[in-house]
SEVO-24904 format. One record per residue: x, y, z of N, C-alpha, C, O in turn. Coordinates in steps of 0.05 Angstrom, whole numbers, plus 5000, padded with zeros to 4 digits. Atoms other than C-alpha are relative to their C-alpha. Layout:
N
XYZXYZXYZXYZ/...
//
This chain:
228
501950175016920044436572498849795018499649775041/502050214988914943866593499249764987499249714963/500850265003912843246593497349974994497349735002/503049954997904943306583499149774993499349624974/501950344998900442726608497650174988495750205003/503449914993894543096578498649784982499649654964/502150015010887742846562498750064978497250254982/501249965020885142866499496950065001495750244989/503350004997877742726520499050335003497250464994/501849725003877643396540500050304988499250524997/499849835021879143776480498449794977499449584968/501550125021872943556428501450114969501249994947/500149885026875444016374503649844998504649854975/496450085000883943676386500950125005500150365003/497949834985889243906415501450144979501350124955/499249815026892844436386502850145026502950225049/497349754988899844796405500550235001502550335011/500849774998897145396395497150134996496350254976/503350035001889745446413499950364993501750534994/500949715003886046106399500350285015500750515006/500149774991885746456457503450145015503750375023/497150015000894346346473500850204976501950414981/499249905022895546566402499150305000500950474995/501049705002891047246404501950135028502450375025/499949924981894147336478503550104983504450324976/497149935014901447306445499850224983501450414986/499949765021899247766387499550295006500150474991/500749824994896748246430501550125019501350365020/497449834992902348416475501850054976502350294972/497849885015907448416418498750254986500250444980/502249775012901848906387500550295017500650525007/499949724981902749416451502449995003503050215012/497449914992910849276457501050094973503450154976/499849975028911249436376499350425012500850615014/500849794998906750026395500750185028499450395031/498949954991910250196449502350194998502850415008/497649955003916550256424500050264968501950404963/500449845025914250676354498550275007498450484993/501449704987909851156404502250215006502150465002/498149864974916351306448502950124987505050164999/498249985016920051486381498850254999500450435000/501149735000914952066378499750085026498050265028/500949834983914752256442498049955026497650075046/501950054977909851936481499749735006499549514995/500650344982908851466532499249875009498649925033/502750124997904750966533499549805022497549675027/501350124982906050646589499850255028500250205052/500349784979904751346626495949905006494649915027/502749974999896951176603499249685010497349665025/499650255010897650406598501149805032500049605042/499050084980901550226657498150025030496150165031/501649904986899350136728501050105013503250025021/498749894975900450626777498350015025495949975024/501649954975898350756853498250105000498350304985/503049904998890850906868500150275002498150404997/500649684992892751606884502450144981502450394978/498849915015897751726841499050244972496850184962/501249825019896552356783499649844972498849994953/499350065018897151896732498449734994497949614973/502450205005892251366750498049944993496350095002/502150005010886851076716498849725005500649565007/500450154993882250506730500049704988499849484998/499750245028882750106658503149955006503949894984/496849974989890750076689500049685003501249534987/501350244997888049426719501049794985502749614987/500150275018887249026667502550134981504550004983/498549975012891449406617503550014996504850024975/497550004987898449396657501149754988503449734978/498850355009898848616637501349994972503249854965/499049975034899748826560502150154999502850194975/497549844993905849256582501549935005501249795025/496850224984913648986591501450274987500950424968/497749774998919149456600502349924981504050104978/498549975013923649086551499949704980498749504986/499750285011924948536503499949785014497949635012/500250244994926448026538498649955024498749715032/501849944977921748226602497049834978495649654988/502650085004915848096545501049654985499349474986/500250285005919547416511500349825023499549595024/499950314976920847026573496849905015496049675020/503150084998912847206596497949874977495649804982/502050075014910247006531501449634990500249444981/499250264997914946396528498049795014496749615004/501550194987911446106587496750074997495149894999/503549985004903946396576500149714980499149524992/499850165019905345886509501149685020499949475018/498750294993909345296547498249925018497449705012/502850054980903545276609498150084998496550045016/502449965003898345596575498449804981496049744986/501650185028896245136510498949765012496749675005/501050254987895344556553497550035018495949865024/502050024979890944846600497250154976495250044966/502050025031886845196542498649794982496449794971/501750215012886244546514497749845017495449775011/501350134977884344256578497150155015495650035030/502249964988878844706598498650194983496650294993/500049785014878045186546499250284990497950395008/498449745011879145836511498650205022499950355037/501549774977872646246556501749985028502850185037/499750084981874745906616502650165009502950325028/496949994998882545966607500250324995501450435014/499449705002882546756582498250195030499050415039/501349954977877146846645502650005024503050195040/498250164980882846466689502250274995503750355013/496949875016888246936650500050305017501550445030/500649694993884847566666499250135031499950355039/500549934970881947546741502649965008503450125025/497650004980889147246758501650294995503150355014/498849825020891947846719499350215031501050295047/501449804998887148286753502050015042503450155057/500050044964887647996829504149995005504949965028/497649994994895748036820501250325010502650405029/500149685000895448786810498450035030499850055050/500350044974890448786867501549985030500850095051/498750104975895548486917502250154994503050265015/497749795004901448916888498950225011500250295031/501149794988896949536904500050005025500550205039/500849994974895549256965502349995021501950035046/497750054978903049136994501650234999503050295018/499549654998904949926965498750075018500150175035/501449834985899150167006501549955032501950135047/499149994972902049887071502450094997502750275014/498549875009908350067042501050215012503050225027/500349725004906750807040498850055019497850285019/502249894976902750807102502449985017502350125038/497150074978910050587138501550285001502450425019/497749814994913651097107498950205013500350315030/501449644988908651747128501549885028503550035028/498950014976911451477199503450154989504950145008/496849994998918751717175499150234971499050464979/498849795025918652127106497750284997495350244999/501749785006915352797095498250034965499350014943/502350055005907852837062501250034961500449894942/499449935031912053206992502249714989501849644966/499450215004916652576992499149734981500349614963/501750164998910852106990499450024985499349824971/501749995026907552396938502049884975501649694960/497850075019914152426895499449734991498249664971/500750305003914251646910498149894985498949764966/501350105001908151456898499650104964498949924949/501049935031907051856821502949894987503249954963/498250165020914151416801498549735001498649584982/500350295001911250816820498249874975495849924975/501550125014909150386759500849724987503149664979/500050295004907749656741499449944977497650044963/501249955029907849406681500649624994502449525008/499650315007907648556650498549905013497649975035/501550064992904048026647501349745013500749515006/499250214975907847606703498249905014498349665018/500950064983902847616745497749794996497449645015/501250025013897447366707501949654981500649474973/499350215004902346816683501349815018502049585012/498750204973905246556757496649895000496349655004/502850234994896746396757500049794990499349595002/500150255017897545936696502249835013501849615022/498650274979903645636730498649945020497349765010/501350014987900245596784497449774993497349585009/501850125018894145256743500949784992499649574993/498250295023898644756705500449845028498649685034/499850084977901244546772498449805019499149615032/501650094980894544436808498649684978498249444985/501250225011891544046743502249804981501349614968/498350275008897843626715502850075023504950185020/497849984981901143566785503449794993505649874998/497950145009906043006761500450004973501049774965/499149965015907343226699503650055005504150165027/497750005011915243216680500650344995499850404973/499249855011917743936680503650014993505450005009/496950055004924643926649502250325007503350404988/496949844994930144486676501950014982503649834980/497549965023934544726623500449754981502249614972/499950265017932044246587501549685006501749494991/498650334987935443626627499449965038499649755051/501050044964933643626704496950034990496050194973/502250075005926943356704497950065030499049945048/500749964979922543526760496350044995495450134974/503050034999914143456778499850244996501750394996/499849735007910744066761499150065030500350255040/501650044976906743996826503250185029502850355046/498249904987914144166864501550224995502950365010/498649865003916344546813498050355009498850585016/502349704990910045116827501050045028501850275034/500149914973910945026904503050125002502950355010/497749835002918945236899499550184985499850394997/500549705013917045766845498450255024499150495024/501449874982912546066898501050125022500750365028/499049934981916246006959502550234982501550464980/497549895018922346346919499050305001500250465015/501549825009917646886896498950205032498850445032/501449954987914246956965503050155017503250395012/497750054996921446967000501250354993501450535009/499049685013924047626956498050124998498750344991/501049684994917648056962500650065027501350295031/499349984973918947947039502250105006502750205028/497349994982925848037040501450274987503750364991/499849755008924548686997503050074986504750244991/497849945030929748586932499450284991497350414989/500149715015931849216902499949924970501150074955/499350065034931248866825497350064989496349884976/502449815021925249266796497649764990496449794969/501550195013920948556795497750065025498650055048/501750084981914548576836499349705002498049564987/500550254982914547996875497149985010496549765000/502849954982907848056909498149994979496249864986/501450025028904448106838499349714992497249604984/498850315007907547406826498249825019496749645014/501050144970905347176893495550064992493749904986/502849885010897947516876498549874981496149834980/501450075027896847236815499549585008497649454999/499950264987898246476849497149955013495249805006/501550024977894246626907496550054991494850015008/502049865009888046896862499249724985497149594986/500450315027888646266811499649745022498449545014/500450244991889045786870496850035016495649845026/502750044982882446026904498249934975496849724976/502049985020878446126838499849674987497549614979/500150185002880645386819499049795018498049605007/501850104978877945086886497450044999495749875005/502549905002872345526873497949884979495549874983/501350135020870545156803501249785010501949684988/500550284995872044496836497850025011495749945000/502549984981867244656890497949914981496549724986/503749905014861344796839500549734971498749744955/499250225004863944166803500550044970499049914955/497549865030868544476735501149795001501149635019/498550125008872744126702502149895004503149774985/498149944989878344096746500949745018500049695040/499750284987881543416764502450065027503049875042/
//
């Protein structure tokens, strides 16, 4: 939980704990992990169409992209991401709002996948030095990504850059800036795609979605946004 210095000035319509475009974002994963789970009772699997897989993979498609983010592999994979979309998203929704913030939601989303793609491809370009071409393929048509982590390390990431001394609280009692708490979330994150964990979390996604949200926020300071 948090401490939130926000600004009122820059929510005309008031602040709200569950602005519009937070609330539809929540309704609409539990919408695909509902439908998910009632598809895969009949038979089919939706995150075969839904999920993202490798550019060359049989199974790939290019709406993967964007649609991978609305996909979590299990209960508590989709409550702990929609926990924080809600705990670091409402604030910044209020703070810059709903176009801006679902814009912010979706390129980080997009550019996380991006950089995950992009650390398989070198990946898979290592192993052809060592594994044979039927191997490869094998590999490459399991591989699939699915949640919207990445897309929510941007909003941390976001919260971070625009309420750097904000109060984030740790288990609810260790109190810490958010401003330090993003840069240890990061390194942490950066740390285990490098050091190549076997725990089924893309790291590099995490890292992606940071690295996407921190340019695009420089990018609307530049051009002089809202962005203190």
């Amino acid at each position: 939980m948090y401490n939130d210095n926000y600004d009122s000035s820059y929510s005309p319509r008031g602040f709200s704990f569950l602005p519009p475009v937070v609330k539809n974002l929540l309704i609409i994963n539990i919408l695909f992990y509902l439908a998910d789970l009632t598809l895969s009772w009949r038979g089919i699997d939706l995150t075969r169409w839904l999920g993202l897989h490798y550019v060359t993979a049989s199974d790939f498609h290019f709406w993967q992209f964007i649609t991978y983010m609305f996909m979590h592999g299990n209960f508590s994979h989709l409550f702990f991401n929609m926990f924080a979309l809600w705990m670091f998203g409402y604030a910044l929704e209020n703070y810059w709002g709903g176009k801006r913030f679902l814009a912010y939601y979706l390129i980080t989303g997009i550019g996380a996948a991006l950089c995950q793609t992009g650390v398989l491809a070198w990946e898979i370009h290592s192993m052809s030095m060592t594994y044979a071409p039927e191997a490869i393929s094998q590999y490459i048509n399991q591989i699939v990504t699915v949640g919207a982590s990445g897309a929510v390390f941007g909003i941390l990431l976001a919260f971070g850059m625009c309420f750097p001394n904000t109060l984030i609280f740790l288990y609810f009692l260790i109190p810490i800036k958010a401003k330090w708490f993003v840069l240890i979330y990061g390194v942490i994150e950066l740390f285990a795609g490098i050091g190549g964990t076997a725990d089924g979390v893309a790291h590099f996604a995490h890292v992606g979605g940071m690295i996407f949200g921190f340019f695009l926020i420089l990018y609307w300071k530049k051009h002089g946004s809202r962005i203190r």
